[in-house]
C-alpha positions as a Markdown table, in Angstrom:
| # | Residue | x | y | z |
|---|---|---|---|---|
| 1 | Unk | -137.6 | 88.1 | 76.7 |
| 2 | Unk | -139.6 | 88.9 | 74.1 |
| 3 | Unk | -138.0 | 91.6 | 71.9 |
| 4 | Unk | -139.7 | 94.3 | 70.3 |
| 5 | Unk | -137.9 | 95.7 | 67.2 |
| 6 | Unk | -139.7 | 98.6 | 65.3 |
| 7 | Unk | -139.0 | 98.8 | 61.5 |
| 8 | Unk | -139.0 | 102.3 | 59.8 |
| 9 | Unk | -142.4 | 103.7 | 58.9 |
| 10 | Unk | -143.8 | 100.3 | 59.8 |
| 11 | Unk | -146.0 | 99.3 | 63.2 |
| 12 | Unk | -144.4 | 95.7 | 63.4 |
| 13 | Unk | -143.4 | 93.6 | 66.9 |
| 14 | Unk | -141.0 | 90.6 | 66.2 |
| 15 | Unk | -142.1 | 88.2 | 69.1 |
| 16 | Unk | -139.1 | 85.8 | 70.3 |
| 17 | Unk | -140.6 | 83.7 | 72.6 |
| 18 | Unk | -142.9 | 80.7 | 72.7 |
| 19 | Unk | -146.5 | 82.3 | 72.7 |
| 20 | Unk | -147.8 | 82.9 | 76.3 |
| 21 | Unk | -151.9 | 82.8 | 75.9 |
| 22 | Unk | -154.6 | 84.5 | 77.7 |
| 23 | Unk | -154.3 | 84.6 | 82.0 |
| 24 | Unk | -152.5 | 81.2 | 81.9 |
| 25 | Unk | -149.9 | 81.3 | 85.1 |
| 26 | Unk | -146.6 | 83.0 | 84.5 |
| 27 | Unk | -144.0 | 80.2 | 83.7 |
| 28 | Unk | -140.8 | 82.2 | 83.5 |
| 29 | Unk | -137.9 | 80.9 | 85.3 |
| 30 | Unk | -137.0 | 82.9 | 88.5 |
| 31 | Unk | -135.2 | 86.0 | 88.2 |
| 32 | Unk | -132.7 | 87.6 | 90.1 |
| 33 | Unk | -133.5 | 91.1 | 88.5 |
| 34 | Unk | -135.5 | 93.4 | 90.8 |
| 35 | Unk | -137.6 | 95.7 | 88.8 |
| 36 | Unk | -139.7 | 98.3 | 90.3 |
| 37 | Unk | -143.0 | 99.4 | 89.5 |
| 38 | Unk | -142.6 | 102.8 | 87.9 |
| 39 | Unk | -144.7 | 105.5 | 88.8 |
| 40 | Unk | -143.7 | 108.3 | 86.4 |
| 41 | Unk | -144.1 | 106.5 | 83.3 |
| 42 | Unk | -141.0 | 104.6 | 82.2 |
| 43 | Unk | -139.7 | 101.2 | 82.7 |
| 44 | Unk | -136.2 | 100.0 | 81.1 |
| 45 | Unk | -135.2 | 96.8 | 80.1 |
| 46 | Unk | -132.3 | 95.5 | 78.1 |
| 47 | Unk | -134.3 | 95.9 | 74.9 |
| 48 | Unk | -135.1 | 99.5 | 75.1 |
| 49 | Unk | -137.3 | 102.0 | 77.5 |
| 50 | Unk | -141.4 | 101.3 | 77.9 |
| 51 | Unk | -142.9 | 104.5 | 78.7 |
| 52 | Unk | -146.5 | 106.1 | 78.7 |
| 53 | Unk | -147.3 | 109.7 | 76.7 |
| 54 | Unk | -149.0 | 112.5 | 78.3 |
| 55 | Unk | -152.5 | 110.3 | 76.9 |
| 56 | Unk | -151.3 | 107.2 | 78.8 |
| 57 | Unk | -150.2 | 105.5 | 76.0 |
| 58 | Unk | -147.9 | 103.3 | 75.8 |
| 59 | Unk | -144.5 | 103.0 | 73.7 |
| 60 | Unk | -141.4 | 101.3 | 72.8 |
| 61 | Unk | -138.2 | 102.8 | 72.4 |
| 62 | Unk | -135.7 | 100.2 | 71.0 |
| 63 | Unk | -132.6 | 100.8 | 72.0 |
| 64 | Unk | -130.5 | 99.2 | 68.4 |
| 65 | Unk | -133.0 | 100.6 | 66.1 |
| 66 | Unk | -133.2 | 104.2 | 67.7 |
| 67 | Unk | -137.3 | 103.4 | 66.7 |
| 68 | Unk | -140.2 | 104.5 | 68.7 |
| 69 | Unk | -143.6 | 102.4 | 68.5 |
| 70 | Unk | -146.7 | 101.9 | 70.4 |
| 71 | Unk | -147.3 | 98.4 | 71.9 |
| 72 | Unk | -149.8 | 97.7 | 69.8 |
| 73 | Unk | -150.3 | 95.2 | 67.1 |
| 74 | Unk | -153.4 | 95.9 | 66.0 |
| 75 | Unk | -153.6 | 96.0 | 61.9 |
| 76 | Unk | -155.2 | 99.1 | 60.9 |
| 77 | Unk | -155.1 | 100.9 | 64.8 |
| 78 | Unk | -155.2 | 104.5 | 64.7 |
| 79 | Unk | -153.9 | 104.5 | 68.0 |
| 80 | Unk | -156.8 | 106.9 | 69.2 |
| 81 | Unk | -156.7 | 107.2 | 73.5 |
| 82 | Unk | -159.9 | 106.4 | 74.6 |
| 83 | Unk | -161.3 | 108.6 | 78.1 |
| 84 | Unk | -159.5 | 107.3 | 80.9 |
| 85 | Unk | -163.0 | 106.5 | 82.5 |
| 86 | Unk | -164.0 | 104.7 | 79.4 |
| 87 | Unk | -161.1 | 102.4 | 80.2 |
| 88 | Unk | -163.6 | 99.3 | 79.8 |
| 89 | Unk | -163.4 | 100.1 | 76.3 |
| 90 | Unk | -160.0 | 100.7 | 75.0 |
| 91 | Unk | -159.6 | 99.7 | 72.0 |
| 92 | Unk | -156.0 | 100.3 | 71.1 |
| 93 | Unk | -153.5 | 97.8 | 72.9 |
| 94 | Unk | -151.1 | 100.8 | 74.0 |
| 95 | Unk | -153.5 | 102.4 | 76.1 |
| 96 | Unk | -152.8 | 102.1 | 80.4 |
| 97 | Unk | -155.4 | 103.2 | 82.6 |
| 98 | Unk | -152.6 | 105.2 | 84.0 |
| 99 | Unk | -148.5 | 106.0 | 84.0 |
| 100 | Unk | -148.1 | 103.0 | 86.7 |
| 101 | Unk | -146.9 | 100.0 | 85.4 |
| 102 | Unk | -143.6 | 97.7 | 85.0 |
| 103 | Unk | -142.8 | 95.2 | 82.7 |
| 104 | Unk | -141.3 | 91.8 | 84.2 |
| 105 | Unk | -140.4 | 88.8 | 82.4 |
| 106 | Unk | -143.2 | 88.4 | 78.8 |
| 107 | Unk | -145.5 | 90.6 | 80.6 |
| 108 | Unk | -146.8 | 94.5 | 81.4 |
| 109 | Unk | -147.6 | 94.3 | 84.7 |
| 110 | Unk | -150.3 | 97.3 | 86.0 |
| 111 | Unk | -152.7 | 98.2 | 88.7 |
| 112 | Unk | -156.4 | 99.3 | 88.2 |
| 113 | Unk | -158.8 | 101.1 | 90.7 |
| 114 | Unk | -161.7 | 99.6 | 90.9 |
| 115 | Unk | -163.7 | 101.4 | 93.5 |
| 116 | Unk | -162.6 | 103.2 | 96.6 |
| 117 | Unk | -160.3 | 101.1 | 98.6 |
| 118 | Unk | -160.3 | 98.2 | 96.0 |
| 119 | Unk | -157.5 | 97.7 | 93.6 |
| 120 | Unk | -157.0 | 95.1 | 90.8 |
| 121 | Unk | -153.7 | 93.7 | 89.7 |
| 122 | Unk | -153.6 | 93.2 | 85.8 |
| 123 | Unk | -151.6 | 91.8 | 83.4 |
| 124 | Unk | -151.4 | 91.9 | 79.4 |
| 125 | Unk | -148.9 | 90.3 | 77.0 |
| 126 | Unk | -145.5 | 92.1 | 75.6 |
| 127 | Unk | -147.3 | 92.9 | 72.4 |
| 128 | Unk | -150.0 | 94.7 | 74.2 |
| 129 | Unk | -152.6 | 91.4 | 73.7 |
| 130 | Unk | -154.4 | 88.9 | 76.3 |
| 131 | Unk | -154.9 | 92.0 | 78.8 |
| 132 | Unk | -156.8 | 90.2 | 81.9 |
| 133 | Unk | -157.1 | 90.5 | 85.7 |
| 134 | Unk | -154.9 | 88.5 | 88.1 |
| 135 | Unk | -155.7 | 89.6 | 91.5 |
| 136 | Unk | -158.3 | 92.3 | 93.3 |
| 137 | Unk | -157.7 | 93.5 | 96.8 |
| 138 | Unk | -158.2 | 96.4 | 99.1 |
| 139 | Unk | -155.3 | 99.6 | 99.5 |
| 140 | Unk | -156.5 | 102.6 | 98.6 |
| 141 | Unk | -154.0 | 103.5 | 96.2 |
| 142 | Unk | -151.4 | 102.3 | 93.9 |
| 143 | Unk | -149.3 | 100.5 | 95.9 |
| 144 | Unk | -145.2 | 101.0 | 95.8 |
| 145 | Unk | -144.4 | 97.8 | 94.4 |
| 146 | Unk | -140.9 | 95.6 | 93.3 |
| 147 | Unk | -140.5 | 92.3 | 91.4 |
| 148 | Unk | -138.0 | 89.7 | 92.4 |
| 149 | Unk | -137.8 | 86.3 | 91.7 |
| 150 | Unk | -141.4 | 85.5 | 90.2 |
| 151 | Unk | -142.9 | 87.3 | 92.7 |
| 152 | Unk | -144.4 | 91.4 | 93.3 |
| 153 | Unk | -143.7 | 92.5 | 96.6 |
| 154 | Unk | -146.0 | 95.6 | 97.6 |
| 155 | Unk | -146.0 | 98.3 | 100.2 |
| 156 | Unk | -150.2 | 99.0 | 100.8 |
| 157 | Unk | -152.7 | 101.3 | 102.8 |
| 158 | Unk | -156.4 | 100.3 | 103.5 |
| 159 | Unk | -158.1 | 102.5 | 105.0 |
| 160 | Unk | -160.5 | 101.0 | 107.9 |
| 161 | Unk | -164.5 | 101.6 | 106.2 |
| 162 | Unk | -166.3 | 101.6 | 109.9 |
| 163 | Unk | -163.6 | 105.4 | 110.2 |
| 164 | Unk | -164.8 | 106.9 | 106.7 |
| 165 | Unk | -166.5 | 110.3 | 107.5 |
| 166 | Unk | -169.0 | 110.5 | 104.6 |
| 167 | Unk | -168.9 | 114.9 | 104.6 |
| 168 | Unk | -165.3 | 115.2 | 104.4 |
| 169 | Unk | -164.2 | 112.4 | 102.5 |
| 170 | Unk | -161.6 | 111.1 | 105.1 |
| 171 | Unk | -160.1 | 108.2 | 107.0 |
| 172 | Unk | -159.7 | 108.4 | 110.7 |
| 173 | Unk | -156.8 | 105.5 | 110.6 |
| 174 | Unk | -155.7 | 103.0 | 107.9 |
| 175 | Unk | -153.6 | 99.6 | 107.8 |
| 176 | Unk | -150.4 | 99.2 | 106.8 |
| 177 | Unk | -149.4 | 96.1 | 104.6 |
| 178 | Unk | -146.6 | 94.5 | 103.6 |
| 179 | Unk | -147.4 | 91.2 | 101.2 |
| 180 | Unk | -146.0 | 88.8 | 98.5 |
| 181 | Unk | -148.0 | 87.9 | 95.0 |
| 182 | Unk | -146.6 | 84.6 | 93.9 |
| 183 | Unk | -147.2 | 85.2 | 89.9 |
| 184 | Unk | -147.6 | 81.5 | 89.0 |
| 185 | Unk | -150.8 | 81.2 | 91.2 |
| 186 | Unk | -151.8 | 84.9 | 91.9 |
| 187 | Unk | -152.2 | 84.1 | 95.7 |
| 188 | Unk | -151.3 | 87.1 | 97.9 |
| 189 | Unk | -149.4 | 86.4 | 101.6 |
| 190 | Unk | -149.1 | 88.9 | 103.9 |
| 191 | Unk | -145.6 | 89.5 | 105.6 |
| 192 | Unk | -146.2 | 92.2 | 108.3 |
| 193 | Unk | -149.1 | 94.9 | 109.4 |
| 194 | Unk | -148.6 | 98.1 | 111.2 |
| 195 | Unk | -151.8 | 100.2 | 112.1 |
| 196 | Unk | -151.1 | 103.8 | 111.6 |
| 197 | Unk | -153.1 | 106.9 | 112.1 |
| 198 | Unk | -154.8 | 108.7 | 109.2 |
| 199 | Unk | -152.1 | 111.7 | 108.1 |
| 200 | Unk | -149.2 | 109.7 | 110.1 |
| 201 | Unk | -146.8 | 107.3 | 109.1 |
| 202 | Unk | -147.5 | 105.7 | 105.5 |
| 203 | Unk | -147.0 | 102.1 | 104.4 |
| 204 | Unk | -143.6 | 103.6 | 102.3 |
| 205 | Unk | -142.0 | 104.4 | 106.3 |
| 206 | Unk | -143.6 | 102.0 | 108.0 |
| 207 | Unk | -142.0 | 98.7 | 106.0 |
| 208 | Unk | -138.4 | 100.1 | 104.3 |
| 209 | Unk | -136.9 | 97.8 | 102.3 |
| 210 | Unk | -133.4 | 98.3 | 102.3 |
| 211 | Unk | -132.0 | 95.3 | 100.2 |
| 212 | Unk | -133.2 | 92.5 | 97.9 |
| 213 | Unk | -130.6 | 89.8 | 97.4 |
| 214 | Unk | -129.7 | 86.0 | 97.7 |
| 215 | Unk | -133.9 | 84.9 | 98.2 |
| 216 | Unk | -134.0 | 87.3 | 101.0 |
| 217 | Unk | -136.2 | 90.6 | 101.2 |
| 218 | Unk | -134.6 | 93.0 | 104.2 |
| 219 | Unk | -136.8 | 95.4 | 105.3 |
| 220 | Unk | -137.0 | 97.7 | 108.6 |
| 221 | Unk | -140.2 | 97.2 | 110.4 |
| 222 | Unk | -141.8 | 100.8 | 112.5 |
| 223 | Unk | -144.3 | 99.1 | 114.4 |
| 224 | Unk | -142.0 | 96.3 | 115.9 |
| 225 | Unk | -138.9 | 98.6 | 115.8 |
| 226 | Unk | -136.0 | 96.6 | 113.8 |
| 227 | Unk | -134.7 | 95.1 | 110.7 |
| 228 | Unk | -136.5 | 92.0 | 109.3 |
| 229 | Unk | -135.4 | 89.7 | 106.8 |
| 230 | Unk | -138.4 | 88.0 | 104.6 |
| 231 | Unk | -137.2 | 84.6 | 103.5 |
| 232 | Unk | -138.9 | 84.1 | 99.5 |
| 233 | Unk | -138.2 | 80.1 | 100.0 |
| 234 | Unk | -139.6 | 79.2 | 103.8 |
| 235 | Unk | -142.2 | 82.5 | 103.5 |
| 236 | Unk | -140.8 | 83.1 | 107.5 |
| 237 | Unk | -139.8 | 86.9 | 108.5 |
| 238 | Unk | -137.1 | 86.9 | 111.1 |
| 239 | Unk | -135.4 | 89.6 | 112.9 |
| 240 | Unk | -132.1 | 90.2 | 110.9 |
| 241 | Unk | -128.7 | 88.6 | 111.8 |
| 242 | Unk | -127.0 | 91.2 | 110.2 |
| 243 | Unk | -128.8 | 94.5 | 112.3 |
| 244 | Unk | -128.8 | 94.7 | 115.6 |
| 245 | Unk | -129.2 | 98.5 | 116.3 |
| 246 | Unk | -132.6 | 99.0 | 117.7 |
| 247 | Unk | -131.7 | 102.8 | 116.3 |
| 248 | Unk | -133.9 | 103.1 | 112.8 |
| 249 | Unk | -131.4 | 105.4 | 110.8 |
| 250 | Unk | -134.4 | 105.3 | 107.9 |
| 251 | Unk | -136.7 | 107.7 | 110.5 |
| 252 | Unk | -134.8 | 110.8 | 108.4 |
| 253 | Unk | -134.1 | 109.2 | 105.5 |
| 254 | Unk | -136.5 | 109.2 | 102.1 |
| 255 | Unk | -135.1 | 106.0 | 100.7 |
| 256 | Unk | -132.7 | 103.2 | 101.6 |
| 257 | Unk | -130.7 | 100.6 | 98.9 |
| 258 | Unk | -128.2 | 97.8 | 99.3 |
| 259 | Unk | -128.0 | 98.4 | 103.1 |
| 260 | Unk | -127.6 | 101.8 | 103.3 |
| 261 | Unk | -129.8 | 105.0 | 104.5 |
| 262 | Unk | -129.7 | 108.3 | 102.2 |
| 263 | Unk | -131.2 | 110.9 | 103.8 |
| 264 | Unk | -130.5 | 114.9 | 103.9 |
| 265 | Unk | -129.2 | 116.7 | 107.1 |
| 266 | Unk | -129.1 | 120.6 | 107.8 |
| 267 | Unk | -126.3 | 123.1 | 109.6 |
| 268 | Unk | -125.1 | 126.6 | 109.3 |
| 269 | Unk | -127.2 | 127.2 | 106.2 |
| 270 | Unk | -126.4 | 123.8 | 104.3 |
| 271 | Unk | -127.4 | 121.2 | 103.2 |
| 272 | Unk | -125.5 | 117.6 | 103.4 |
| 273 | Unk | -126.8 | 114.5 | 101.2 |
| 274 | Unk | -125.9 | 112.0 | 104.1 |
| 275 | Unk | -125.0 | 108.0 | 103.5 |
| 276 | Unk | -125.6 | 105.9 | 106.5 |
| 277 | Unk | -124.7 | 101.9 | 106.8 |
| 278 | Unk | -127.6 | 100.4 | 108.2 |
| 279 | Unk | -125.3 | 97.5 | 109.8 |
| 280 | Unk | -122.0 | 99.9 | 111.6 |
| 281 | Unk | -124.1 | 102.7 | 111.5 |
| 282 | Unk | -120.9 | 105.0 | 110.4 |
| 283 | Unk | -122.1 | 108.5 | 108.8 |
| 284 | Unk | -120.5 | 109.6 | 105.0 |
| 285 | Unk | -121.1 | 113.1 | 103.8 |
| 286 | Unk | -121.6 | 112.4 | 100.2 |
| 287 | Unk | -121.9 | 115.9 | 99.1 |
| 288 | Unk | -122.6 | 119.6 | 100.9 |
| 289 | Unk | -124.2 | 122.5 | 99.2 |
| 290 | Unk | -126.6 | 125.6 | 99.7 |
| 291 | Unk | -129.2 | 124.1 | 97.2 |
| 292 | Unk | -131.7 | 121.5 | 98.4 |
| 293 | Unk | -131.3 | 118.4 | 97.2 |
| 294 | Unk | -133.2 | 116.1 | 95.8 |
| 295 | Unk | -133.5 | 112.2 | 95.0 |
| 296 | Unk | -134.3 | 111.8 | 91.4 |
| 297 | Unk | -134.1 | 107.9 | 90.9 |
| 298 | Unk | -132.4 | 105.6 | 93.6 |
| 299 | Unk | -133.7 | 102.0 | 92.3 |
| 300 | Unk | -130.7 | 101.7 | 90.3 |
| 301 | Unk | -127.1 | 101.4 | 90.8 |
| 302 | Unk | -126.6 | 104.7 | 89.3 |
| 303 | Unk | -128.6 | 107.3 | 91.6 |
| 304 | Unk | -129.5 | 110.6 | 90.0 |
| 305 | Unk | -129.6 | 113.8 | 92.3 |
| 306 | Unk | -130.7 | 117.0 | 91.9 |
| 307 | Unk | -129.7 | 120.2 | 93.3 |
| 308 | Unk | -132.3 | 122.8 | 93.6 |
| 309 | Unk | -132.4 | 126.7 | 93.2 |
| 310 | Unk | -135.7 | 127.6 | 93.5 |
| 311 | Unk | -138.8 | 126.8 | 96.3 |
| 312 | Unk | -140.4 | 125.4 | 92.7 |
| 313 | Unk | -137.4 | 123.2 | 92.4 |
| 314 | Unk | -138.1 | 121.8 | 88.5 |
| 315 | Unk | -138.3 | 125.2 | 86.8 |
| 316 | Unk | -134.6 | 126.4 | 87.7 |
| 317 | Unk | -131.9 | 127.4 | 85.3 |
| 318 | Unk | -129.5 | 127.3 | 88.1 |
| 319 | Unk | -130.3 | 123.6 | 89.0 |
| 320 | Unk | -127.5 | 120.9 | 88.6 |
| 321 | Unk | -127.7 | 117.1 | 88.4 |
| 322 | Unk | -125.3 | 114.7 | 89.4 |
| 323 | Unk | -124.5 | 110.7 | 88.8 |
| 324 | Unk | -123.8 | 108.9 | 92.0 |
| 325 | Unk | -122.7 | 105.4 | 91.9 |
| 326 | Unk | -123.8 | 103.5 | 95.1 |
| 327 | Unk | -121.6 | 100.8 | 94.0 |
| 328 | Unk | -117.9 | 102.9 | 93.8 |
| 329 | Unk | -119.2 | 105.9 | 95.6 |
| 330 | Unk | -118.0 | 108.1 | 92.9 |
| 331 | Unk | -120.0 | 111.3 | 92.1 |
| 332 | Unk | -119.8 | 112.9 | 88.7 |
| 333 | Unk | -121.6 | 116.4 | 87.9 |
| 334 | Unk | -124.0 | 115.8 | 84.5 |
| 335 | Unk | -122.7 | 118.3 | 82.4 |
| 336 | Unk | -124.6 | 118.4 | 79.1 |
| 337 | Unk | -126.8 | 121.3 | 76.9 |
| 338 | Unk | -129.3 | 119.2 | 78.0 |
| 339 | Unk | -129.0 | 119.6 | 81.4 |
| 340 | Unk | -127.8 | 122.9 | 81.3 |
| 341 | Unk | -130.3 | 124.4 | 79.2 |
| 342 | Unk | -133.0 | 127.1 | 80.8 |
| 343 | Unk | -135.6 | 124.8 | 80.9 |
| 344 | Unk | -136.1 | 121.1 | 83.7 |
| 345 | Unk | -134.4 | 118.2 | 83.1 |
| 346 | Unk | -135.7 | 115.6 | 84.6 |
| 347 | Unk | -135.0 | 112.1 | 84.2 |
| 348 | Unk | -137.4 | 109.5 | 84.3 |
| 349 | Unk | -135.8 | 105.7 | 83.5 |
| 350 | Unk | -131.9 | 105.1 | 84.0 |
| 351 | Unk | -130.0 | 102.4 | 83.5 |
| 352 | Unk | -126.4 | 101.0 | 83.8 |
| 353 | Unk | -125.4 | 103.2 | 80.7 |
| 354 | Unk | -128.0 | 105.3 | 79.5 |
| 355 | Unk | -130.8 | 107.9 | 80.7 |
| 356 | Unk | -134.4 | 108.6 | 79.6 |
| 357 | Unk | -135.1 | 112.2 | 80.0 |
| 358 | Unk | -137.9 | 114.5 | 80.1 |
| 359 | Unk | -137.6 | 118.2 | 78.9 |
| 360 | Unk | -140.3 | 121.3 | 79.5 |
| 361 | Unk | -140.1 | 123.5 | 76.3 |
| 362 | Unk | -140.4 | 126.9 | 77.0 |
| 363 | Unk | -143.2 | 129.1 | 75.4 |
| 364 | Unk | -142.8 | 131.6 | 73.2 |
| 365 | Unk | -142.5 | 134.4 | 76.2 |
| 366 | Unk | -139.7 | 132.1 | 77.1 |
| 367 | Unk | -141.4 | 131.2 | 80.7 |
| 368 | Unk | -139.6 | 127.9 | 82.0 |
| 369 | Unk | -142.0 | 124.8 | 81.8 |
| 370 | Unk | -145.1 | 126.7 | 81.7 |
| 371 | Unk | -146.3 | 126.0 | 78.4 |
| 372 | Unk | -147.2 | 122.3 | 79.0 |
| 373 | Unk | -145.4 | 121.4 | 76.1 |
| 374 | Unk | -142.4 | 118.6 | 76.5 |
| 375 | Unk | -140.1 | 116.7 | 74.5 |
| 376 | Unk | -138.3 | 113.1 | 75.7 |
| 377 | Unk | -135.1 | 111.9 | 74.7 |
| 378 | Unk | -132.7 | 109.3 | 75.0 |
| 379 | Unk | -128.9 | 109.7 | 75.6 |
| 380 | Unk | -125.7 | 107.1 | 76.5 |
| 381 | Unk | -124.8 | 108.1 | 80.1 |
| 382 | Unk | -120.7 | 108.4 | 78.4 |
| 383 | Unk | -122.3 | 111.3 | 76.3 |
| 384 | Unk | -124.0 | 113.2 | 79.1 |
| 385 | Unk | -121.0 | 112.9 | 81.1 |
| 386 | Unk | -118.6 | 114.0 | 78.2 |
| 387 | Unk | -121.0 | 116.7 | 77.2 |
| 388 | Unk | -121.2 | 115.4 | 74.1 |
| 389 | Unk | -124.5 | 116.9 | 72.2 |
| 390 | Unk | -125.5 | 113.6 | 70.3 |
| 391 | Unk | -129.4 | 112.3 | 71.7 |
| 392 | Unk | -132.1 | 110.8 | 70.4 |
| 393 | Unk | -135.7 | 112.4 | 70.3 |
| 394 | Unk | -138.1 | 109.9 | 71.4 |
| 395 | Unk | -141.4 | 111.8 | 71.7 |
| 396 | Unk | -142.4 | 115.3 | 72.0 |
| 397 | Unk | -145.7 | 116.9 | 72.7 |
| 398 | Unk | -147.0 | 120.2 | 72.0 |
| 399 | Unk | -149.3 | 122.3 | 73.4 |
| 400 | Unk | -150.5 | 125.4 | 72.1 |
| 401 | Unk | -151.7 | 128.5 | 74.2 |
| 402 | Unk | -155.1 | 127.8 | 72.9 |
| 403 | Unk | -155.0 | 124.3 | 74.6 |
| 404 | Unk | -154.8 | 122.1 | 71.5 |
| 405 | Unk | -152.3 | 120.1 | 71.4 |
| 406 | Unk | -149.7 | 117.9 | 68.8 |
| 407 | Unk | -148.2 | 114.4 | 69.4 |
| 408 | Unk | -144.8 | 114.2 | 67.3 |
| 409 | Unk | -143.0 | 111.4 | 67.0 |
């Protein structure tokens, strides 16, 4: 991959790669890698963290150099945001229409809304260059999205036009899709629909995908009622070998990874973070506590959880996070000033062996997370666990009562 290496005091990208120009078809050699399509702002690769400010701008943390720059390699660029609806006329390289993006192989990969029930996928080089259009289709909003072997799996809703009620704005039912974009052609196939009704079941419960692995997309299906597995080599979707159950342990469950279902269960006044195997169907009780809890990031082998105090679950002193491998099935608390401190934690990109987090900075009456104001940092996942007090601060914003604002960096 291209690497990014910022120099002190100087706006400079180091490019290692051959030069990919203009929309030319993505060449890369398949990965194995599945990287999701972030949709709070950060996306980590082995280099460092990619993640959008408060103006959707976008920047590079390297992780060697401890350096924070924007994607941009514009000589002279005051790095100025633009209006998000002037977005056909950005003129700094950094700038996203949005916090929605991922970067995959020598590219930024986003989507754009065109116009009501119309997206457009997009694509621009490492360096922030060559930004161009790929695709355009109809979903109504950003789709939840994955990359795997060359190709972008998404989860979509269209809503049907001949049910739009023009006074109140809504949709009386919408389609559910499930499709593949191969990135050397930028042709879309669809792998399965399910027509759901408006305020029901959305495209994130109707297609779960519960592993990626070995070519093979697995995926539990609502509107034929059992596990699928999408072949990525014969483009076939066949009921799974593995599942038999016609019992769809996902129904209470947010999220499922590597074949099993986390959900959260309720007795006696509390609450259990519940692991279910989606092939034996046997029940673990990973943890039990009178907080609610809450599923931070689960894309990664490390999932962060949070336990919640308060009915406004980010603004609690009394909150506690915890580190649970999916892998080992160990669970360690995150005991760290940073975590502890009067103010929400929360994290936004981890990886195998460090975390991104984001930090509300009390006003000056000392209300938690109210002032707007926010600082990001950076911190090896063997410190936070230690409760050793050594981060990096990556990018902090300021907001006064007055509304003004600062960018630090």
């Amino acid at each position: 991959m291209k690497k990014i290496i910022a120099a002190a005091y100087v706006l400079l990208y180091v490019l290692i790669s051959v030069f990919l120009p203009g929309c030319a078809a993505d060449g890369n050699a398949r990965m194995e890698s599945v990287v999701w399509l972030s949709h709070n702002g950060c996306s980590a690769t082995e280099e460092g963290y990619f993640f959008t400010d408060n103006e959707s701008m976008l920047h590079f943390f390297d992780f060697r150099s401890k350096k924070t720059v924007y994607v941009c390699d514009k000589p002279e660029c005051p790095h100025q945001p633009a209006a998000l609806s002037e977005s056909a006329h950005f003129t700094c390289n950094a700038q996203l229409p949005g916090n929605q993006f991922a970067v995959y192989g020598e590219y930024i990969y986003y989507f754009y809304p065109i116009w009501y029930n119309k997206l457009e996928f997009r694509r621009r080089d490492i360096d922030g260059n060559n930004d161009c259009g790929l695709l355009q289709f109809r979903a109504q909003n950003v789709p939840e999205a994955f990359f795997y072997q060359d190709k972008i799996f998404i989860k979509k809703e269209i809503y049907a036009s001949e049910t739009f009620d023009p006074e109140t704005g809504n949709e009386a039912s919408l389609e559910l899709v499930l499709s593949v974009i191969d990135l050397a052609d930028n042709q879309e196939t669809g792998i399965a629909t399910f027509f759901a009704d408006r305020g029901g079941i959305g495209a994130g419960n109707a297609f779960v995908i519960h592993d990626v692995a070995d070519g093979k997309v697995s995926y539990y299906d609502e509107g034929l009622s059992g596990f699928y597995e999408y072949d990525i080599a014969s483009q076939v979707a066949a009921r799974s070998a593995k599942i038999s159950s016609e019992k769809n342990p996902l129904r209470l469950a947010p999220f499922a990874y590597k074949g099993y279902a986390y959900g959260v269960t309720s007795s006696g006044g509390m609450h259990h973070m519940l692991k279910t195997s989606l092939i034996t169907e046997q029940e673990e009780i990973v943890l039990s506590t009178e907080k609610r809890i809450l599923f931070i990031d689960y894309h990664t082998d490390n999932m962060i959880v949070m336990l919640a105090t308060d009915a406004d679950c980010l603004k609690s002193a009394d909150n506690e996070l915890y580190l649970y491998n999916t892998v080992t099935g160990e669970l360690r608390k995150l005991a760290h000033a940073l975590i502890n401190t009067p103010a929400f934690a929360y994290p936004n990109c981890v990886t195998d062996n460090s975390i991104f987090v984001g930090l509300a900075v009390d006003d000056v009456e000392g209300s938690i997370g109210y002032s707007g104001s926010f600082e990001t940092v950076y911190i090896t996942l063997d410190d936070l666990l230690a409760g050793r007090d050594t981060y990096t601060s990556v990018y902090f914003f300021y907001q006064e009562s007055s509304g003004e604002f600062t960018t630090i960096e």
